[in-house]
Residue, then its C-alpha position, 0 to 999 in steps of 0.5 A: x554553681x547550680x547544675x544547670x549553668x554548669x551544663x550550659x557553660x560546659x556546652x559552650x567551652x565545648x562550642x568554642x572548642x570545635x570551632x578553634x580545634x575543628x570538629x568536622x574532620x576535615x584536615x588540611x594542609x599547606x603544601x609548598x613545592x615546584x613543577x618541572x616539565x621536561x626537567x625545566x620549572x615552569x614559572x607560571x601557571x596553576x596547581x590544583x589538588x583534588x582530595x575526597x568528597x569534592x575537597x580542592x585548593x588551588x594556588x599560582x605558580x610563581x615567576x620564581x617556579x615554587x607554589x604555596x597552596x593552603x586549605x589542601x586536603x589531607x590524604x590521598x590527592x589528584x592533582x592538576x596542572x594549568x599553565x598561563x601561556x602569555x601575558x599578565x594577571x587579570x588581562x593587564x597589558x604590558x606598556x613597556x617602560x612607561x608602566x601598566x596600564x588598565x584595560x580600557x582606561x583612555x585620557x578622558x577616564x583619566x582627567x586628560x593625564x595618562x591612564x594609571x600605572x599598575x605594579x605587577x605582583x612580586x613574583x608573577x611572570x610577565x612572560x608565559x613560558x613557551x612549554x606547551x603542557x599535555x591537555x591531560x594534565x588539565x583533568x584530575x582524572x587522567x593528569x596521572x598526578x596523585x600525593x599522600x598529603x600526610x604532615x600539615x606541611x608538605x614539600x613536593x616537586x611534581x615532575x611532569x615527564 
């Protein structure tokens, strides 16, 4: 092979190589866990890590209490806690036994028939929990919640006093 493909086909395994193995430095991680407040779960809400150079993941709190959040940066995190205080996902409204239905819809949208029935997802909670979390739980810089994220998968229970 004369020595200018061989270069050129060197520099493409090393292209290909980057891209699969990462060249950026930039780790992540997966983290899985529960909040407790006041040593009961939420069931309901949102966790957010905050890693170096403005990296952040975010993931849902789940009507079972555990969190699942990919792409979190590796390292020393700050975390954040937001809970949903009542209601349903995307501002779905609860119509009892008949079903879901989406915001807006009336019989004329429909065809005369009633609006569409919508499924909540598994795991989301209809019903906000009726803990009221400190405000400064909302902000990296004063939520006082902070984790050395140092396996690719990493199982923490955030504990809010």
């Amino acid at each position: 092979m004369p020595l200018r493909l061989t270069r050129f086909v060197l520099f493409l395994l090393a292209v290909c190589a980057c891209s699969t193995l990462g060249c950026s430095g930039k780790k992540t991680a997966t983290v899985k866990g529960t909040v407790k407040y006041k040593n009961e779960l939420l069931k309901s809400g949102t966790v957010k890590f905050f890693g170096a150079n403005d990296a952040t993941s975010s993931c849902t709190i789940l009507g079972d209490g555990t969190f699942t959040c990919e792409g979190v940066p590796m390292g020393e995190v700050r975390v954040t806690v937001e809970q949903i205080t009542g209601g349903l996902p995307g501002g779905l409204k609860d119509a009892g036994k008949s079903g879901l239905f989406i915001p807006g819809q009336d019989k004329k949208s429909t065809g005369g028939g009633p609006p569409p029935k919508l499924a909540v997802p598994e795991g989301a909670s209809t019903i906000g929990s009726s803990a009221n979390l400190p405000a400064t739980l909302k902000n990296p810089d004063t939520s006082g919640l902070k984790y050395t994220i140092d396996v690719q998968i990493k199982d923490i229970e955030i504990i809010i006093p």
